[in-house]
C-alpha positions as CSV (number, residue, x, y, z in Angstrom):
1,X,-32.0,-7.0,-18.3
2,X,-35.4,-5.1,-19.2
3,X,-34.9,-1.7,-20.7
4,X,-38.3,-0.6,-18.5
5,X,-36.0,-1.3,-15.2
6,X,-33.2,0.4,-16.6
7,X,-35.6,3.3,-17.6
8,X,-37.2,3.1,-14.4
9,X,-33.8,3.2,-12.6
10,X,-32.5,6.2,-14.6
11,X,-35.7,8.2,-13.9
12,X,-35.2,7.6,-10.1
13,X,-31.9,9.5,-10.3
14,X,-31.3,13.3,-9.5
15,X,-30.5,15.3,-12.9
16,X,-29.5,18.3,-10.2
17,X,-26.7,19.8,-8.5
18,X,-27.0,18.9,-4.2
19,X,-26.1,22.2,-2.5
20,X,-27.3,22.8,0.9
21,X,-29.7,19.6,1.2
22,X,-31.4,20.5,-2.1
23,X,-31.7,19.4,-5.5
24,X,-30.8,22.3,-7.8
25,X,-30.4,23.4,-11.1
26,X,-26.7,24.8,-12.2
27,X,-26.7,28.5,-13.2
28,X,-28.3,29.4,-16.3
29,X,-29.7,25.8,-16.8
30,X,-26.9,24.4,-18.3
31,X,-26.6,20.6,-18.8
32,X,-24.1,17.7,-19.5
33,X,-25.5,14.3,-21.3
34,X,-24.0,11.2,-20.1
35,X,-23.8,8.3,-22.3
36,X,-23.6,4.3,-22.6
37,X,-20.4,3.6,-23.7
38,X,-21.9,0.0,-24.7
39,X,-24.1,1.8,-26.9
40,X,-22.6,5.3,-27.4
41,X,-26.3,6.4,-26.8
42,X,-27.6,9.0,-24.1
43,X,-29.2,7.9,-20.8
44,X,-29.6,10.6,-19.2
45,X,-28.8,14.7,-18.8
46,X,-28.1,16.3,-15.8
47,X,-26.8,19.7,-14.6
48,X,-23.6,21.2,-15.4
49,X,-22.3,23.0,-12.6
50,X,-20.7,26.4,-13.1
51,X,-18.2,29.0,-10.8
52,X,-21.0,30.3,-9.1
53,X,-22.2,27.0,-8.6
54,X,-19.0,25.7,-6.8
55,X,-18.7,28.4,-4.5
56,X,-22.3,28.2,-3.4
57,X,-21.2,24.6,-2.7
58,X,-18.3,25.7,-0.6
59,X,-20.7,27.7,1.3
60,X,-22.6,25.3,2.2
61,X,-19.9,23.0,3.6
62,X,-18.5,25.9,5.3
63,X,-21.8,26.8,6.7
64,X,-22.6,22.9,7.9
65,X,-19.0,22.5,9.0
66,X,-19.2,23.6,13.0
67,X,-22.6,21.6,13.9
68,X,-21.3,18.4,12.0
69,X,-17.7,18.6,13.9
70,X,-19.8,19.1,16.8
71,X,-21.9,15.8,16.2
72,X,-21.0,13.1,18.9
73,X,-19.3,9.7,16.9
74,X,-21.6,7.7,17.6
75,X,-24.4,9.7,16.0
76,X,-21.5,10.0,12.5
77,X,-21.0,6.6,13.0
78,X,-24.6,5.8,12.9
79,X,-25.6,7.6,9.8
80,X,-23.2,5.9,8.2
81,X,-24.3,2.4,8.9
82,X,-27.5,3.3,8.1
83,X,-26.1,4.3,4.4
84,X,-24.6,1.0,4.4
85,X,-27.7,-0.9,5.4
86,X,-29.6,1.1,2.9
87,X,-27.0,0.4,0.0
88,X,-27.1,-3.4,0.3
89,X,-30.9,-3.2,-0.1
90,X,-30.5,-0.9,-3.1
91,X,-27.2,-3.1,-4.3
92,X,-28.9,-4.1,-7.7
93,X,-30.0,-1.1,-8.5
94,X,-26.4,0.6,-8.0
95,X,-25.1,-2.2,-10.0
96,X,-26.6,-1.8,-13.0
97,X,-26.5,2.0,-12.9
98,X,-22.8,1.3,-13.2
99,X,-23.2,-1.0,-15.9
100,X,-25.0,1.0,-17.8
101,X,-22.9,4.3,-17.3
102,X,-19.2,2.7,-17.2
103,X,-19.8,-0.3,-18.9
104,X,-18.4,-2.6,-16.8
105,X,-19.8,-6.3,-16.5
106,X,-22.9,-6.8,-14.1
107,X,-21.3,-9.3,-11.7
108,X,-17.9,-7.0,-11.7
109,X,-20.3,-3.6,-10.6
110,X,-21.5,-6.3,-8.1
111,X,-18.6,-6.6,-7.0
112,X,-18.1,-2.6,-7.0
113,X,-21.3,-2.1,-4.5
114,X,-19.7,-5.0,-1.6
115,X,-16.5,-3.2,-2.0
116,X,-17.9,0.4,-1.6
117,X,-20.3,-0.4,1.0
118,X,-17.2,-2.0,2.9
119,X,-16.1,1.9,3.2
120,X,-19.0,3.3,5.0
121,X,-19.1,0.2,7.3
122,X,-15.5,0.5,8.0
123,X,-15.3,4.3,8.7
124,X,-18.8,3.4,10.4
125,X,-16.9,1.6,13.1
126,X,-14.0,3.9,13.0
127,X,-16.4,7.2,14.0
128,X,-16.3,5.7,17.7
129,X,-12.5,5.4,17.7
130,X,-11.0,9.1,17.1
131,X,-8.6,8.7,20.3
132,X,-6.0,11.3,21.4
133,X,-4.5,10.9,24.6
134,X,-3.4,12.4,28.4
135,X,-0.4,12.1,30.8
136,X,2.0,13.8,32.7
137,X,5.0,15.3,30.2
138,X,8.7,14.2,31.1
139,X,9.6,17.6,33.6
140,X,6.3,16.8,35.7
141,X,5.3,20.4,35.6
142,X,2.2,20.0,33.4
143,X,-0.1,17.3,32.2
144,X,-0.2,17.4,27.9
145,X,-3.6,16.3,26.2
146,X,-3.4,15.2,22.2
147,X,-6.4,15.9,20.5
148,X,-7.6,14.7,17.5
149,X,-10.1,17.2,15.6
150,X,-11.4,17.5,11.7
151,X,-9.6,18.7,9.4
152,X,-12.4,21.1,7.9
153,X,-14.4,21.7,4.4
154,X,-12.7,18.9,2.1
155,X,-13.0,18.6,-1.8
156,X,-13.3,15.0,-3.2
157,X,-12.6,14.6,-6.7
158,X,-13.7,11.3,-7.8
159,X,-12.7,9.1,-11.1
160,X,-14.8,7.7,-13.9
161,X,-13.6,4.0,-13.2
162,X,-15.0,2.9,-9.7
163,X,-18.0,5.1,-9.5
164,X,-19.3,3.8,-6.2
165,X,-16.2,2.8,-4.7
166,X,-14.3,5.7,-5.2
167,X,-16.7,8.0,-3.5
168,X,-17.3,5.9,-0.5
169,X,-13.6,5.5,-0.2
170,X,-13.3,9.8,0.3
171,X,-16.6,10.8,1.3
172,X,-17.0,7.4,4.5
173,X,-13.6,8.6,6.7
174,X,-14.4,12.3,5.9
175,X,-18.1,12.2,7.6
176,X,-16.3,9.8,10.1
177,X,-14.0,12.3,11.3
178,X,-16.5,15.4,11.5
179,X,-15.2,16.8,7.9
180,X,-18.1,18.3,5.2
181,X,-17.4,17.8,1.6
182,X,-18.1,18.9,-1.7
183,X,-17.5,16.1,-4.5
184,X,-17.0,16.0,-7.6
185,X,-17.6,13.0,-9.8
186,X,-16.2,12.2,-13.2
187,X,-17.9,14.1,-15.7
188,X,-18.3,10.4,-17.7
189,X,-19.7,8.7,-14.5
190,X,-21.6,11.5,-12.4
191,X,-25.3,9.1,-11.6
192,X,-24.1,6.7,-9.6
193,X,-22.5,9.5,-7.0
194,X,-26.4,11.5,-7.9
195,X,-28.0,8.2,-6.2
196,X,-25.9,7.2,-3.8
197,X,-25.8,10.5,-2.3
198,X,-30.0,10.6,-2.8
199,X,-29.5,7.5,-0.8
200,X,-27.4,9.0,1.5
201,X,-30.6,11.8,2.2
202,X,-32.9,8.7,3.1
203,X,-30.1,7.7,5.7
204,X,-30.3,11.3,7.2
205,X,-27.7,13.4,5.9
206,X,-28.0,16.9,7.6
207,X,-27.9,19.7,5.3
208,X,-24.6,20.8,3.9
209,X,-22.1,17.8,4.9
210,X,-22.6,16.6,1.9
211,X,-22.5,18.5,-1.7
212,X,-22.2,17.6,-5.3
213,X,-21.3,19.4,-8.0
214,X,-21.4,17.5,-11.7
215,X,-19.6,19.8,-14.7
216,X,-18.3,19.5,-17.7
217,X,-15.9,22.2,-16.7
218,X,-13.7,20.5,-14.0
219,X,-10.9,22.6,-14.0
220,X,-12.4,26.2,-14.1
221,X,-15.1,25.1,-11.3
222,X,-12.3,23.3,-9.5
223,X,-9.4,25.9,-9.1
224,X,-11.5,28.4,-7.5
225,X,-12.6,25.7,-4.7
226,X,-9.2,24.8,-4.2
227,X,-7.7,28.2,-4.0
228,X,-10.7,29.3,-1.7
229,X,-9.1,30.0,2.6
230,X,-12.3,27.8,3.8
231,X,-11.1,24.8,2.3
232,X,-8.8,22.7,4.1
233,X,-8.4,19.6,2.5
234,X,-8.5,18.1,-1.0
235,X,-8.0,14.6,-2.3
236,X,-7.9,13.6,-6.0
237,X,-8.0,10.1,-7.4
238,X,-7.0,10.1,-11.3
239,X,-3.7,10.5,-13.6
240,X,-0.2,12.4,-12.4
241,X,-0.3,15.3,-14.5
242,X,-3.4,16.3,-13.3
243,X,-2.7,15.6,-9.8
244,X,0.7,17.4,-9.7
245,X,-1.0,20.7,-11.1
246,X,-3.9,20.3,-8.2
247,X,-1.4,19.9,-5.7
248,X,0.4,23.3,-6.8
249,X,-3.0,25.0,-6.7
250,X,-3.1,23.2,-3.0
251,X,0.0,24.5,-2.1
252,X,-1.3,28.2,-1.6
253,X,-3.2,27.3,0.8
254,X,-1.5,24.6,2.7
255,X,-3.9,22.1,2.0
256,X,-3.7,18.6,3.7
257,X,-4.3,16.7,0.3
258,X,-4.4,13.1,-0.8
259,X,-3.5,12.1,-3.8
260,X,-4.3,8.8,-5.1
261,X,-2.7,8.7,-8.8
262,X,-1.4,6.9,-11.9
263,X,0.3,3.3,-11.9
264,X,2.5,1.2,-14.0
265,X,1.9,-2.1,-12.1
266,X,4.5,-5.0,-12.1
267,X,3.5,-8.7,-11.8
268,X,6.4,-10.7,-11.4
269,X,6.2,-14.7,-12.1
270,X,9.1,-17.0,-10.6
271,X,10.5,-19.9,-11.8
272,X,8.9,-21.9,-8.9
273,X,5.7,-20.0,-9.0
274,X,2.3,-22.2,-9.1
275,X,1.5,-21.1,-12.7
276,X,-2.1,-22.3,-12.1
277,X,-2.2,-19.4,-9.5
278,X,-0.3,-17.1,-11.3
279,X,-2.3,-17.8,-14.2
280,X,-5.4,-17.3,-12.4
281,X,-4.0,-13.8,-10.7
282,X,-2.8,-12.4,-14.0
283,X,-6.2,-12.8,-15.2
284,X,-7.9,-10.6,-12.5
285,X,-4.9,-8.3,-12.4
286,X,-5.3,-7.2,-15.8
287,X,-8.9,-8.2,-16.6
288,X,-10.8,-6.8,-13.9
289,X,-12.6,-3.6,-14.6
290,X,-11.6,-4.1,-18.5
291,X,-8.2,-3.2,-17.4
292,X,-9.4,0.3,-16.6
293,X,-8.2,0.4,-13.2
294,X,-4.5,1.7,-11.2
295,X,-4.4,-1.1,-9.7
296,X,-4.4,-3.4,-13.0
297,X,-1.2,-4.9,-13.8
298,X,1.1,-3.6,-16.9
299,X,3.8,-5.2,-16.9
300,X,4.0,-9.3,-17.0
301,X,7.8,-10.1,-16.3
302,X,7.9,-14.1,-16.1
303,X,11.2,-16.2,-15.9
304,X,12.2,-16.8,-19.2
305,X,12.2,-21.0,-18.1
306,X,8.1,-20.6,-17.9
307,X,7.5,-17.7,-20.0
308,X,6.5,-19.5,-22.9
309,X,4.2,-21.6,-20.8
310,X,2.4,-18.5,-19.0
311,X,2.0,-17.0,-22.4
312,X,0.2,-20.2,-23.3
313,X,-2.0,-20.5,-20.7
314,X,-3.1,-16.8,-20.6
315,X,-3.5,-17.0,-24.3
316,X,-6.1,-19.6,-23.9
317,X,-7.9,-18.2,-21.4
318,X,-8.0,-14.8,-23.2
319,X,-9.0,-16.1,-26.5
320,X,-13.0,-17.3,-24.4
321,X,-13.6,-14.1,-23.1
322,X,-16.6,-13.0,-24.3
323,X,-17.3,-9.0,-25.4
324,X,-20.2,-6.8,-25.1
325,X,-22.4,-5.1,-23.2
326,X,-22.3,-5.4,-19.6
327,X,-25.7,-6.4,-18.6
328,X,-25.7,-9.6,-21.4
329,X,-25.2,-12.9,-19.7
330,X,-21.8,-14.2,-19.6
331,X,-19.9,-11.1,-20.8
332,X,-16.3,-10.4,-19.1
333,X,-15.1,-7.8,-21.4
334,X,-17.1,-4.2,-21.4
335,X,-16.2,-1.4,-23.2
336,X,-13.6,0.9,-22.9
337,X,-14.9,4.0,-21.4
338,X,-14.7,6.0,-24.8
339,X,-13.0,6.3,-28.1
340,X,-9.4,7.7,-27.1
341,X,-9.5,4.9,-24.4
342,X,-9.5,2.7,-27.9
343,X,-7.5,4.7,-29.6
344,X,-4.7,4.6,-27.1
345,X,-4.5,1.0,-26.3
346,X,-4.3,0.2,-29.6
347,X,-1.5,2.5,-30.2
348,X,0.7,1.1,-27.4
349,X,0.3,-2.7,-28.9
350,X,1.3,-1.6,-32.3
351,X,3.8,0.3,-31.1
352,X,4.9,-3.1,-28.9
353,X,4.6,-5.2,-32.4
354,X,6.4,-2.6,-34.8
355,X,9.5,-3.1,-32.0
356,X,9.6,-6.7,-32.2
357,X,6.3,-7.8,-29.8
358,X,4.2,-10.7,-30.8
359,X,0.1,-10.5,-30.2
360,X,-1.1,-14.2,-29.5
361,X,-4.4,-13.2,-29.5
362,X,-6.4,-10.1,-30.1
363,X,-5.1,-6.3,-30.7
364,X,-7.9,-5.5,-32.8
365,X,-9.9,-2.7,-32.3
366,X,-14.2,-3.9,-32.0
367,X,-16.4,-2.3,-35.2
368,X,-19.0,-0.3,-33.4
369,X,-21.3,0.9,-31.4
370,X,-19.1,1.5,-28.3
371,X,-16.3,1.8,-27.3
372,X,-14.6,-2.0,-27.3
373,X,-11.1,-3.2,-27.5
374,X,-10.5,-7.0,-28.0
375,X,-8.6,-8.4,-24.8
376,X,-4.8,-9.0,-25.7
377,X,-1.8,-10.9,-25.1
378,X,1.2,-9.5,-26.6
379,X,4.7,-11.6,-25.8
380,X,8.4,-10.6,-26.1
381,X,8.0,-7.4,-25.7
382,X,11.3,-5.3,-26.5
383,X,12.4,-2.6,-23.9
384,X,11.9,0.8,-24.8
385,X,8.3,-0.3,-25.9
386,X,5.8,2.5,-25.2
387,X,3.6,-0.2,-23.5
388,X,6.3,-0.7,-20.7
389,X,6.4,2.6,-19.5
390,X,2.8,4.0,-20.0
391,X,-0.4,2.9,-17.7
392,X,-2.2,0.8,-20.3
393,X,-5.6,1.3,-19.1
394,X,-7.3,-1.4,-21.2
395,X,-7.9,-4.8,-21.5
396,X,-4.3,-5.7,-22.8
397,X,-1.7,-8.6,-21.4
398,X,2.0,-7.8,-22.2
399,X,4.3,-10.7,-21.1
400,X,8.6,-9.3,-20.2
401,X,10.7,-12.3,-20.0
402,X,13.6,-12.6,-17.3
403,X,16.7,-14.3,-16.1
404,X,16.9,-13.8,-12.2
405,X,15.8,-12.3,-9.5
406,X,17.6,-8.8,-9.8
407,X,17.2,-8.2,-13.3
408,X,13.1,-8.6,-12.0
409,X,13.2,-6.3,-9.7
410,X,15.5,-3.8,-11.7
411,X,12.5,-4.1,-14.4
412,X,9.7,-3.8,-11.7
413,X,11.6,-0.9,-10.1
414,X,12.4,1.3,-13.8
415,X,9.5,3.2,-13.5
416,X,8.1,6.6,-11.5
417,X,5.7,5.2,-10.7
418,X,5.4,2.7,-6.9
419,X,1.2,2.3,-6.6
420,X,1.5,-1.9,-5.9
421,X,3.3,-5.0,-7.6
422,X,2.1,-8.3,-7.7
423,X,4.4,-11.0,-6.9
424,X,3.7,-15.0,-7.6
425,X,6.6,-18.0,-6.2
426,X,6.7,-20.4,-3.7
427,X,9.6,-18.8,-1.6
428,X,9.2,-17.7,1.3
429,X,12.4,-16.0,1.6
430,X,11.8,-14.6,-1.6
431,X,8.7,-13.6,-1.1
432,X,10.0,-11.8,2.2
433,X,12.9,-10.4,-0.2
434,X,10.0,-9.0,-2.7
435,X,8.5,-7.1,0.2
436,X,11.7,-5.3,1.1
437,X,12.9,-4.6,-2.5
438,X,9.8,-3.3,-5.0
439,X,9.2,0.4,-4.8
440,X,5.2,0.3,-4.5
441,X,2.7,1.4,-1.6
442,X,1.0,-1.8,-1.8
443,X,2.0,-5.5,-2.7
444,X,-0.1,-8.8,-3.6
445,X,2.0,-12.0,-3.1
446,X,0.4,-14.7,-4.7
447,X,-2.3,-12.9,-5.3
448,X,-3.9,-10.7,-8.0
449,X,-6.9,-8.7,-6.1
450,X,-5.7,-6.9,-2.6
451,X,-7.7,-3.8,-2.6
452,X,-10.1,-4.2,1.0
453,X,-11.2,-1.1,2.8
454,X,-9.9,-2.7,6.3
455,X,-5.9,-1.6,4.3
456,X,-4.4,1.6,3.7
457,X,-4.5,2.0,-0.2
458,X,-1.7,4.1,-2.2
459,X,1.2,4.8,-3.4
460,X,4.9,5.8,-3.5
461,X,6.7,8.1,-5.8
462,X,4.4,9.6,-8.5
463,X,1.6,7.6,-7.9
464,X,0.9,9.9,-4.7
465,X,0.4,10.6,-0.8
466,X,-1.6,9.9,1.7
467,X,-3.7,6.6,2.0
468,X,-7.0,6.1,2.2
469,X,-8.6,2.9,3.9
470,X,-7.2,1.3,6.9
471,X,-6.7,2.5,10.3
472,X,-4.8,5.1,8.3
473,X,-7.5,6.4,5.8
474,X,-9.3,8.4,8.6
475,X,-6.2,10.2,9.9
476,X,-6.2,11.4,6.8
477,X,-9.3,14.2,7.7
478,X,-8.0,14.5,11.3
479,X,-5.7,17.3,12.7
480,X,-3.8,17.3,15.8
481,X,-3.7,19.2,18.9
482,X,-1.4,19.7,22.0
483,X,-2.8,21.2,24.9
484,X,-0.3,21.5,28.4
485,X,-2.0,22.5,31.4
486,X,-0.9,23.0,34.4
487,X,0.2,20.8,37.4
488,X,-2.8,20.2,39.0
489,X,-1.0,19.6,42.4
490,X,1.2,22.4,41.8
């Protein structure tokens, strides 16, 4: 990959807040520098959005909020299709601007764009759908109409790990449903939200749906917002404790909020699973992303009769990925997105080998630049292990044996955390049994990628409320009304 295309590519996208349809500078000039984790060297600085900068935001959503309610579906669902038509011809572009601010691998952020785009043709087609319905109520006195109408000025806070994805996932069903938004993108990952929402503008965005604030300051900027009467909803996608304190801010004002948070995914092997398969789902269940997503899998518990095996094969797999930077040929492991990211996934495997853990491969920190972990596989890990209860968030495999099918699920189940499990055997009925028993939002059986924007996506317990995708992921920007009127032949 040419450094003149990435130049050229980072040159073409906004350093300024977007407030009322405008490119902007944040109050008194300040600015943010985001960096290559690959590299640890700065691509680009951009404008780091203050109090005063927020609120103006607000304003404008507030301000933009009763024409785009007022826009027909069609004409919502129209805008958004054009986004998506315009984002498959951009795709490369968006790619690599991932790449190069996240650090994942090339054909992963690929990947990233077909997913994300999926969003804004989804909600696209949902637009035209908002229905509510009419009939006579039980007494016959009175005919009752159910309405369906938008929620209001909503506040998107995005994460560093699916920069694309994340922010089609809130910002699609919100324009869908007549909402206007102000987002806010992970301070570490803030250009490729700059572009798409630049590329948003060429699709026709009116003024004011849509507004982005980049800061350094998230939680001072943020609280205000949240706490503000105009705003009526908020979703978050990122860790527990920082969800469970936005939705206590929330809870002053009633806010509908979704909250898409942390995970401590199972993925439980049979003794008649196809260990091909199961080999081959482990490896994009934890792998994928560099590990760094909710939906990665934590915890390996395999049956103790092909434990050893698994271990085996994953170890072999493991041991030819290839490390570096995302845009080099053949690379399947990125970097971490920064140095505690390091530092705390290789904490939790020597925590895992001082209690009795074995690493087949890997567990090393990578000499810099960037931020690199070597991908792992650490067997017979003890319980009590730091690495069974924590979300890993890196590129490391840790293998739980087990006897039978209650002690899995008692393993699967001892966390407080339900986002989705992964499940590999040939049973039917235990696949079936698997469904009813795990405590997650979301389950892959005999498979090890499930996220698609056609499903509702989250989680149970702490991992959060609400959904977004789906038939589902709209309702969540949608309020209801009940209207009686009189009998008309009264």
């Amino acid at each position: 990959m040419s450094e003149s295309r990435e130049s050229a590519l980072l040159a073409d996208v906004p350093d300024g807040l977007f407030i009322g349809g405008r490119w902007r500078a944040a109050e008194g000039g300040r600015t943010l520098t985001v960096r290559d984790p690959a590299t640890g060297q700065p691509v680009k600085t951009i404008a780091d959005a203050s109090v005063a900068d927020g609120a103006a935001a607000l304003d404008a959503a507030d301000a933009a909020f009763p024409a785009w309610s007022r826009t027909p579906h069609r004409e919502r669902a129209e805008l958004l299709r054009r986004a998506f038509d315009l984002l498959q011809e951009r795709r490369e572009d968006v790619a690599l601007l991932m790449t190069v601010e996240m650090g994942k691998p090339l054909a992963e952020a690929r990947g990233e764009v077909t997913y994300g785009g999926e969003f804004l043709r989804w909600f696209g087609e949902e637009a035209a759908r908002i229905q509510g319905r009419y009939g006579a109520n039980p007494e016959g006195t009175g005919r009752m109409i159910v309405s369906r109408h938008a929620v209001g000025p909503c506040y998107l806070i995005t994460p560093w790990n699916f920069p694309l994805a994340m922010a089609t996932r809130k910002i699609a069903p919100a324009l869908a449903a007549g909402c206007t938004v102000v987002i806010k993108p992970a301070e570490l990952t803030p250009l490729t939200t700059l572009y798409f929402t630049k590329l948003l503008q060429d699709a026709g965005l009116p003024a004011g749906v849509v507004n982005v604030l980049t800061t350094s300051r998230s939680g001072a900027v943020s609280e205000p917002i949240i706490r503000d009467p105009r705003l009526r909803k908020l979703s978050f996608t990122g860790s527990t404790p920082v969800g469970q304190r936005l939705l206590a801010q929330a809870a002053e004002g009633v806010l509908r909020t979704s909250m898409e948070l942390g995970g401590n995914a199972p993925f439980l092997v049979f003794d008649d699973a196809d260990l091909d398969r199961a080999v081959d789902g482990a490896l994009a269940a934890k792998f994928r992303n560099v590990g760094q997503a909710c939906t990665a899998a934590n915890r390996f518990l395999v049956h103790r009769s092909v434990a050893d095996e698994f271990a085996a094969r994953v170890t072999e797999r493991v041991r030819e990925m290839r490390i570096g930077r995302g845009t080099e040929e053949g690379v399947v492991i990125g970097p971490l997105i920064d140095d505690r990211a390091v530092a705390k996934a290789h904490a939790l495997v020597t925590d895992a080998v001082e209690r009795g853990a074995t690493v087949r491969t890997g567990g090393r920190e990578v000499p810099g630049p960037g931020t690199f972990y070597e991908p792992t596989v650490v067997s017979d890990v003890q319980f009590g292990s730091d690495i069974l209860r924590e979300e890993i968030f890196g590129p490391v495999l840790a293998i739980v044996p087990f006897d039978d099918e209650d002690e899995a699920v008692r393993l699967a189940n001892d966390t407080e955390y339900g986002l989705v499990s992964y499940v590999y055997t040939e049973s039917l009925a235990r696949g079936q049994r698997m469904i009813d028993r795990l405590e997650t939002g979301m389950m892959g059986l005999n498979v090890g990628v499930l996220s698609n924007a056609a499903a509702p996506f989250g989680g149970w317990k702490l991992s959060g409320l609400g959904r977004e995708g789906g038939a589902e992921g709209i309702d969540e920007y949608l309020q209801t009304k009940y209207t009686l009127t009189a009998d008309p032949y009264a």
